[in-house]
Biopython code that builds the backbone (N, CA, C, O; Angstrom):
import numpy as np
from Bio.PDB.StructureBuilder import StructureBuilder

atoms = [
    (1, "UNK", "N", (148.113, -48.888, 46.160)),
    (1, "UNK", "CA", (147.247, -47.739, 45.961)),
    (1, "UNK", "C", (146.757, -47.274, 47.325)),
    (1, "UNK", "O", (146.410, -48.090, 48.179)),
    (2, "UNK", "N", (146.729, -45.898, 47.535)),
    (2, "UNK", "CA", (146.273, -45.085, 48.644)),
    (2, "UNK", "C", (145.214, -44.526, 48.719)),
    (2, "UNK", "O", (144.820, -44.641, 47.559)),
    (3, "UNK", "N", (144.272, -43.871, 49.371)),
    (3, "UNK", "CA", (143.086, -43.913, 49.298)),
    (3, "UNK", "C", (143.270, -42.986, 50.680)),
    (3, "UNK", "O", (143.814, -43.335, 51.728)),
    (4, "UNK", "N", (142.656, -41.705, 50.363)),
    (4, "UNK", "CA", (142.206, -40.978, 51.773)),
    (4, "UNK", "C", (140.981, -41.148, 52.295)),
    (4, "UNK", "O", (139.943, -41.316, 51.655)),
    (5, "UNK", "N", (141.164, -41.083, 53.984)),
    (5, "UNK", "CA", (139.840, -41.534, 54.330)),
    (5, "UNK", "C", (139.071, -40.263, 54.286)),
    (5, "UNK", "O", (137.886, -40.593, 54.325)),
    (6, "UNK", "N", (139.156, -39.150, 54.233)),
    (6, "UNK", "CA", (138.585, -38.062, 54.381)),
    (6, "UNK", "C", (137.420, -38.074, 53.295)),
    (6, "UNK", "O", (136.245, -37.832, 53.569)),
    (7, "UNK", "N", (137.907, -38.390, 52.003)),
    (7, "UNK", "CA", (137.477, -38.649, 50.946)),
    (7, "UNK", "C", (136.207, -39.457, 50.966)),
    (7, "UNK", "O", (135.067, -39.181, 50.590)),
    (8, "UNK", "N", (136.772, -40.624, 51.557)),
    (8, "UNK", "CA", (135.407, -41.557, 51.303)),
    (8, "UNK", "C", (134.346, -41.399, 52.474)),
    (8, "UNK", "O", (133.284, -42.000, 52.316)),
    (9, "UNK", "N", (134.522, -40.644, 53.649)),
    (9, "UNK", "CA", (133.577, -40.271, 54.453)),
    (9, "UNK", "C", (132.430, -39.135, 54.179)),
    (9, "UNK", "O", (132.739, -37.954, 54.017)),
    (10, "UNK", "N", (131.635, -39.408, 54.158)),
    (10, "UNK", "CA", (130.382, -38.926, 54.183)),
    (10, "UNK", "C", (129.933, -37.630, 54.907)),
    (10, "UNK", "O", (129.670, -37.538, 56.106)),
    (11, "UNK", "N", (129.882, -36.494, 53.838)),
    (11, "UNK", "CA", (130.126, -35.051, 54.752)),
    (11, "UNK", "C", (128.533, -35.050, 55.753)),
    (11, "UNK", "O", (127.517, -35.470, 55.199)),
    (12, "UNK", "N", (128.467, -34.558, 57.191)),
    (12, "UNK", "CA", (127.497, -34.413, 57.696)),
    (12, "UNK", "C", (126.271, -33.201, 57.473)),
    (12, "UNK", "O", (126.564, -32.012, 57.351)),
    (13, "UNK", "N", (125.287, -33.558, 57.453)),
    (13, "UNK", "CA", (124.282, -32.297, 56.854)),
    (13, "UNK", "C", (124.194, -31.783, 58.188)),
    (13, "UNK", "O", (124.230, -32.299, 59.305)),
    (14, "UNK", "N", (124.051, -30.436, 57.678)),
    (14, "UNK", "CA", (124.049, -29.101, 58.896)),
    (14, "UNK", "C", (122.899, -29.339, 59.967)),
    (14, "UNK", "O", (121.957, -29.910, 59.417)),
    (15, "UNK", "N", (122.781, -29.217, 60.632)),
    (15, "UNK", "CA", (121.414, -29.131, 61.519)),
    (15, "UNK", "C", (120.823, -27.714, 61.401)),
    (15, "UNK", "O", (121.338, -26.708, 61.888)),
    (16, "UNK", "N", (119.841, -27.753, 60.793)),
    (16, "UNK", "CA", (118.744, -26.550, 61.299)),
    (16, "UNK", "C", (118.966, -25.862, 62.510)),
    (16, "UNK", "O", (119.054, -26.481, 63.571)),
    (17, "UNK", "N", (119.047, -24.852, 62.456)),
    (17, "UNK", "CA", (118.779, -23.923, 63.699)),
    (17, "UNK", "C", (116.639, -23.819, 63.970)),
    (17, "UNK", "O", (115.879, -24.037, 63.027)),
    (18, "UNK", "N", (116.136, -23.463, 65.382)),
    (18, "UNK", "CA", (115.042, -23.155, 65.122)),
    (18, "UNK", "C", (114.945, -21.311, 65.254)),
    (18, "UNK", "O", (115.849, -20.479, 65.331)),
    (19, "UNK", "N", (113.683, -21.180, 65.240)),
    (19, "UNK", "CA", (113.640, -20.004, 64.988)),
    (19, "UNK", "C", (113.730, -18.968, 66.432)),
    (19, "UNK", "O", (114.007, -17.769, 66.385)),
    (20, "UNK", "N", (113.389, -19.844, 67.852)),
    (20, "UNK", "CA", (113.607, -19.047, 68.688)),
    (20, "UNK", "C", (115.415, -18.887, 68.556)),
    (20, "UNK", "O", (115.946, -17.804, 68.312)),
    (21, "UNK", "N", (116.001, -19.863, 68.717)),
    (21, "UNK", "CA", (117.716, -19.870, 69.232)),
    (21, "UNK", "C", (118.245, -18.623, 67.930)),
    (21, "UNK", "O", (119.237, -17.919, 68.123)),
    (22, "UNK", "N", (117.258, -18.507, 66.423)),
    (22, "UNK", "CA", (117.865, -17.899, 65.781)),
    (22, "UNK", "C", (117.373, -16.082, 66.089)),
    (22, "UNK", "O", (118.100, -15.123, 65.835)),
    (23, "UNK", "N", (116.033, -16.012, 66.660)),
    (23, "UNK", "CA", (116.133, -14.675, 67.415)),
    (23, "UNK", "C", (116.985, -14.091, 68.452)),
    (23, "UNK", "O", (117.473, -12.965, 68.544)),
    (24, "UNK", "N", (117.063, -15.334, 69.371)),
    (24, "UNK", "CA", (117.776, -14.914, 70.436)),
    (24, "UNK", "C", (119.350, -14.525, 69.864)),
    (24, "UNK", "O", (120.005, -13.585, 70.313)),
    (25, "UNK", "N", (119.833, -15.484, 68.735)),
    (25, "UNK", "CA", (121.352, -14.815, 68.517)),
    (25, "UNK", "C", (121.070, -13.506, 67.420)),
    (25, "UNK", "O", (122.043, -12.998, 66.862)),
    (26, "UNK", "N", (120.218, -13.196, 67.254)),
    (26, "UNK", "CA", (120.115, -11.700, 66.414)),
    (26, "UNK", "C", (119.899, -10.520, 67.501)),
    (26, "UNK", "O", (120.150, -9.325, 67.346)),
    (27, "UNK", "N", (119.262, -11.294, 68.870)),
    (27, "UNK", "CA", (119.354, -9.675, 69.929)),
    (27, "UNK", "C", (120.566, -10.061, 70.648)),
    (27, "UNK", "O", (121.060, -9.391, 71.556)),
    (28, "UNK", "N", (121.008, -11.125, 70.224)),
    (28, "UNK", "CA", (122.180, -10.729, 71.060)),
    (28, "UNK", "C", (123.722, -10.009, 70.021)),
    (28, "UNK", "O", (124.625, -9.271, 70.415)),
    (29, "UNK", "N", (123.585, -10.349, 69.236)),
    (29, "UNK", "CA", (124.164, -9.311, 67.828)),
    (29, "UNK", "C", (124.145, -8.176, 68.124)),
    (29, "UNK", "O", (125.090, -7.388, 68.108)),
    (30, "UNK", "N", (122.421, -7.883, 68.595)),
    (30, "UNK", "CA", (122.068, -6.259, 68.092)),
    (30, "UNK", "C", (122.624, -5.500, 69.380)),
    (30, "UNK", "O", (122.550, -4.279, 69.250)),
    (31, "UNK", "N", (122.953, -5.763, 70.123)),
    (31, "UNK", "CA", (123.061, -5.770, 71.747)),
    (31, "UNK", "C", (124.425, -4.944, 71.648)),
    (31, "UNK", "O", (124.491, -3.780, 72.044)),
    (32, "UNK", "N", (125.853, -5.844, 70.917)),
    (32, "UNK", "CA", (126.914, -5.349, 70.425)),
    (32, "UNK", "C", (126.974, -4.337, 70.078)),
    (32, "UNK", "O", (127.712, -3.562, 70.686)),
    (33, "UNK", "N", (126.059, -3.789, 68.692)),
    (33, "UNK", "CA", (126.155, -2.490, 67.946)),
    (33, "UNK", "C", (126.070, -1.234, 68.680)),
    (33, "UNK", "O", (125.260, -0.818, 69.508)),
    (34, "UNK", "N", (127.399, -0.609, 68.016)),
    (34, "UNK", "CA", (127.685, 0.723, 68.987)),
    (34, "UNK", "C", (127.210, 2.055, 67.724)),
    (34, "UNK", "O", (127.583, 2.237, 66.565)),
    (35, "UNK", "N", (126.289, 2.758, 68.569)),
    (35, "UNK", "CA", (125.272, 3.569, 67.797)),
    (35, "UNK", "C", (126.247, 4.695, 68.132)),
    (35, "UNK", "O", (126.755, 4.936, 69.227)),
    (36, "UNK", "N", (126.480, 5.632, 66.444)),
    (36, "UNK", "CA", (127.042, 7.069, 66.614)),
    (36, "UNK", "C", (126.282, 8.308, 67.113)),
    (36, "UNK", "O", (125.195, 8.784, 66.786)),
    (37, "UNK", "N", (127.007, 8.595, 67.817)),
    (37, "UNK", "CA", (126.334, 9.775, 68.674)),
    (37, "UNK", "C", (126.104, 11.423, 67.966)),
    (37, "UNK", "O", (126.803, 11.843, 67.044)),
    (38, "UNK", "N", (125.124, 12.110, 68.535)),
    (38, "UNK", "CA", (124.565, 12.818, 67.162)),
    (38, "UNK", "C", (125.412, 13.583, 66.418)),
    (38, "UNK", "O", (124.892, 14.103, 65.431)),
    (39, "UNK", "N", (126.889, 13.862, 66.659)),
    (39, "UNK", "CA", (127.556, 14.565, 66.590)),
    (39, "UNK", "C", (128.268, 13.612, 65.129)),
    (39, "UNK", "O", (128.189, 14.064, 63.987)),
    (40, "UNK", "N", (128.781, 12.580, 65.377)),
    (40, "UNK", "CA", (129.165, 11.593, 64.790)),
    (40, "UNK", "C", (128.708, 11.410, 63.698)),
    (40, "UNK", "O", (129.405, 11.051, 62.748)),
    (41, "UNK", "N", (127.373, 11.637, 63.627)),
    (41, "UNK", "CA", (126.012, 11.129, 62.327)),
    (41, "UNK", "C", (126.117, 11.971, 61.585)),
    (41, "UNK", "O", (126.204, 11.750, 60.377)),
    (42, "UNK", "N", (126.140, 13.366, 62.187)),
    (42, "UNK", "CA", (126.199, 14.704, 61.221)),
    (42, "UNK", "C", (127.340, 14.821, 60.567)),
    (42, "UNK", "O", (127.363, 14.968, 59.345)),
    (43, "UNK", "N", (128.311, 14.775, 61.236)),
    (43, "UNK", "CA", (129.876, 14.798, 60.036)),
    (43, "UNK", "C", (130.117, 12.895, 58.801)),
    (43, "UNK", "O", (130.515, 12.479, 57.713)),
    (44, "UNK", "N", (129.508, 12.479, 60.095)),
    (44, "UNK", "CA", (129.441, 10.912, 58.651)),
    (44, "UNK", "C", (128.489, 11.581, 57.129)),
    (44, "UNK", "O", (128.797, 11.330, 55.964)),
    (45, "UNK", "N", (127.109, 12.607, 57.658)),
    (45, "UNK", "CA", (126.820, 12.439, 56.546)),
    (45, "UNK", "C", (127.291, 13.634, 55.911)),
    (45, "UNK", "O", (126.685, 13.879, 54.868)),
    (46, "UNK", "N", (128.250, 14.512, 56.243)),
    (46, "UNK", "CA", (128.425, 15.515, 55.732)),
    (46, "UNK", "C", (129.407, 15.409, 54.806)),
    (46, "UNK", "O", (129.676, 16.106, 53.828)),
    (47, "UNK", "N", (130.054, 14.136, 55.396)),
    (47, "UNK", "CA", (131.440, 13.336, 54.659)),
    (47, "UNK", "C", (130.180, 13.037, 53.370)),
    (47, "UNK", "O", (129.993, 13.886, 52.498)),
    (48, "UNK", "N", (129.640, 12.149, 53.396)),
    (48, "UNK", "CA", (128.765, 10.731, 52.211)),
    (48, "UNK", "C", (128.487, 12.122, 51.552)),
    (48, "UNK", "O", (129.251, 12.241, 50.593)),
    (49, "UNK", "N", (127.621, 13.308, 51.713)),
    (49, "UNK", "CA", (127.162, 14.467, 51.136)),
    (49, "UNK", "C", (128.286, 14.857, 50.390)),
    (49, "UNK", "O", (128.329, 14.598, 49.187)),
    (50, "UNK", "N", (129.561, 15.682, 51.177)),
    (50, "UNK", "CA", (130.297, 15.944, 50.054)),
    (50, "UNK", "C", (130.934, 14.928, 48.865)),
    (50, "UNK", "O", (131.062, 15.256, 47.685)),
    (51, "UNK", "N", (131.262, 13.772, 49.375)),
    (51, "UNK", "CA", (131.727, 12.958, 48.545)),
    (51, "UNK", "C", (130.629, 12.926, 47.458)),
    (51, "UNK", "O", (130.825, 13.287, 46.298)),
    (52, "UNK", "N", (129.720, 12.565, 47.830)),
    (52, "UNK", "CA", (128.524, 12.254, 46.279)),
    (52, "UNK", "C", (128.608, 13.264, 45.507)),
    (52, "UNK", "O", (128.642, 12.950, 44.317)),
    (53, "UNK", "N", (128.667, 14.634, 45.779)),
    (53, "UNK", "CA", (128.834, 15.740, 45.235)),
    (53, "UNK", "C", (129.903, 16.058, 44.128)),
    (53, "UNK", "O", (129.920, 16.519, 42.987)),
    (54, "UNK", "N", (130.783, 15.573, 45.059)),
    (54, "UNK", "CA", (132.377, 15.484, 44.007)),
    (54, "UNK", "C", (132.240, 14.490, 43.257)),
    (54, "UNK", "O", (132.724, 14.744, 42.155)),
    (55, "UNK", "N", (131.762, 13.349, 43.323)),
    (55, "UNK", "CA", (131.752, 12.614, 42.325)),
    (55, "UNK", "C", (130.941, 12.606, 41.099)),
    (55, "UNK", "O", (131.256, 12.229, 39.970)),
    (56, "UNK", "N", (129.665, 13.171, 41.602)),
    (56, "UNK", "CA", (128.451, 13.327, 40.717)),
    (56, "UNK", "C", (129.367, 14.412, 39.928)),
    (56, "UNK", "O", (129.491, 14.156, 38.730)),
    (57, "UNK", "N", (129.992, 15.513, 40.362)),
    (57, "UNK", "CA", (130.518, 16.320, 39.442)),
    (57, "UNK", "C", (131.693, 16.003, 38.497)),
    (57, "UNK", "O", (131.713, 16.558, 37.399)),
    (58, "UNK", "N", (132.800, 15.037, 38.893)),
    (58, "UNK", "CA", (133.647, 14.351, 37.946)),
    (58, "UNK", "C", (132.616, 13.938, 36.757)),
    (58, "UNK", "O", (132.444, 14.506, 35.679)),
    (59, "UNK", "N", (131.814, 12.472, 37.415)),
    (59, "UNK", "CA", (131.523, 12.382, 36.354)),
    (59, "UNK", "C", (130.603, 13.030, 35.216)),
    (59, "UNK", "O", (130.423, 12.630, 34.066)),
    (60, "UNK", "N", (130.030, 14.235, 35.922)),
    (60, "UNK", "CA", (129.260, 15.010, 34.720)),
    (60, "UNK", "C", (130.380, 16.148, 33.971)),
    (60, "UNK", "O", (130.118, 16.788, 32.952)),
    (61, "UNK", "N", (131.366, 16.203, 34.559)),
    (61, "UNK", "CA", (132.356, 16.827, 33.514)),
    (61, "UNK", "C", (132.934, 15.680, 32.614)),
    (61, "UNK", "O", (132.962, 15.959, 31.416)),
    (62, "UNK", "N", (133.444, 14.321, 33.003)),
    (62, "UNK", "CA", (133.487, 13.529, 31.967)),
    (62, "UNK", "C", (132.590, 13.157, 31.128)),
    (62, "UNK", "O", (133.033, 12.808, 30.034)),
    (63, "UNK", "N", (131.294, 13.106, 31.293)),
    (63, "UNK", "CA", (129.843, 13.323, 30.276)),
    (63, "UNK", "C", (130.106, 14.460, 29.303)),
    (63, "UNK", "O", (130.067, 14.209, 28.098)),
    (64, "UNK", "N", (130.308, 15.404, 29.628)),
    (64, "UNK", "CA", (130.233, 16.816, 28.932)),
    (64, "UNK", "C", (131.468, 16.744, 28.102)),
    (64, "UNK", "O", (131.328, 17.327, 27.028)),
    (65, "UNK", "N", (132.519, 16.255, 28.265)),
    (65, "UNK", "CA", (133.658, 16.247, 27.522)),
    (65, "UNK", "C", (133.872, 15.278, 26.462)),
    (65, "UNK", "O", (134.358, 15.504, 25.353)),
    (66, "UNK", "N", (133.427, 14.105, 26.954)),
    (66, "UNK", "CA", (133.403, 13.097, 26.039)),
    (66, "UNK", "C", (132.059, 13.375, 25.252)),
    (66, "UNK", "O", (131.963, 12.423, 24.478)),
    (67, "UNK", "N", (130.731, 14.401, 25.027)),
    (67, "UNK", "CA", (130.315, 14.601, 24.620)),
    (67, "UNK", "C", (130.692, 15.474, 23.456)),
    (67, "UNK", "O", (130.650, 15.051, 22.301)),
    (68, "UNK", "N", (131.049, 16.655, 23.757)),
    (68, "UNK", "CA", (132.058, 17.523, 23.352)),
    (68, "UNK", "C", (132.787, 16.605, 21.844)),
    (68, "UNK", "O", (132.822, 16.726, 20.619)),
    (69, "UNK", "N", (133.267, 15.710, 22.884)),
    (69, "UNK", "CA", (134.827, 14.795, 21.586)),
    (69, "UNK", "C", (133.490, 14.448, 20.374)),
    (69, "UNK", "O", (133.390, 14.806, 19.200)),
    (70, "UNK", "N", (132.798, 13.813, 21.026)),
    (70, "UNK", "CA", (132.290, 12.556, 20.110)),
    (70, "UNK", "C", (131.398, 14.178, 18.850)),
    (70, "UNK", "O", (131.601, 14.336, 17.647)),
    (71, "UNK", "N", (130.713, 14.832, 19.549)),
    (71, "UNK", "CA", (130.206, 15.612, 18.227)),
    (71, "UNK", "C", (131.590, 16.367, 17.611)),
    (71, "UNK", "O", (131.739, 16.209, 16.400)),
    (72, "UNK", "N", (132.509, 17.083, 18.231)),
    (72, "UNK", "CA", (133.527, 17.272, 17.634)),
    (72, "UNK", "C", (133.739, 16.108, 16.214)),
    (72, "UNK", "O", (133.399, 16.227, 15.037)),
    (73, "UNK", "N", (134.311, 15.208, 16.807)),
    (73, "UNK", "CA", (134.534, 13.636, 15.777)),
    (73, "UNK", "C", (133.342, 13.600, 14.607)),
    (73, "UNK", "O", (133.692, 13.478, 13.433)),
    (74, "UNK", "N", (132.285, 13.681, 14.863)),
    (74, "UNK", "CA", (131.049, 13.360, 14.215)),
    (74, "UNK", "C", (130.749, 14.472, 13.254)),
    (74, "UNK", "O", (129.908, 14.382, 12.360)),
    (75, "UNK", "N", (131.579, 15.648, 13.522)),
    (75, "UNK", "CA", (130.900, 16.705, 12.763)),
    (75, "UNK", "C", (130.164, 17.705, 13.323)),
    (75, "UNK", "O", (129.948, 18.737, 12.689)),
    (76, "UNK", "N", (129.677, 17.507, 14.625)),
    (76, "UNK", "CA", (128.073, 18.231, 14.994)),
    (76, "UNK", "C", (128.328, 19.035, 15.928)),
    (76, "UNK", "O", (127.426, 19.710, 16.425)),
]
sb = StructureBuilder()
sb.init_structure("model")
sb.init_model(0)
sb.init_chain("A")
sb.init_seg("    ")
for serial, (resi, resn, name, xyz) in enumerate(atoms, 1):
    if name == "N":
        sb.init_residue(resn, " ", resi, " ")
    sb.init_atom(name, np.array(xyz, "f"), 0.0, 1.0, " ", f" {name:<3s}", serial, name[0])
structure = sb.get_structure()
């Protein structure tokens, strides 16, 4: 019979980080982030704007239609 040692070893518990080492790696994160320039921001949201638009409107024509069916179906 075989027996892995991986198995019977004892997984190690994580060490805590403290709270300075965990600020310091969040400004150094934030340090990375590349901010869109104003030009950038305005067509991102002009994109998110139209998109919500088109969608909000699919689905209120599928509301209205499947409304439509169901009183059709129902009689009303």
């Amino acid at each position: 019979m075989t027996t892995s040692t991986s198995a019977s070893t004892p997984a190690k518990p994580r060490r805590r980080t403290g709270p300075r080492l965990f600020l310091r790696q969040v400004v150094s994160e934030l340090s990375k982030v590349v901010r869109p320039t104003r030009s950038e921001l305005i067509t991102y949201t002009t994109v998110v704007l139209i998109f919500v638009l088109a969608v909000m409107t699919f689905v209120s024509l599928l509301d209205y239609g499947f409304g439509r069916l169901v009183l059709w179906g129902f009689g009303g």
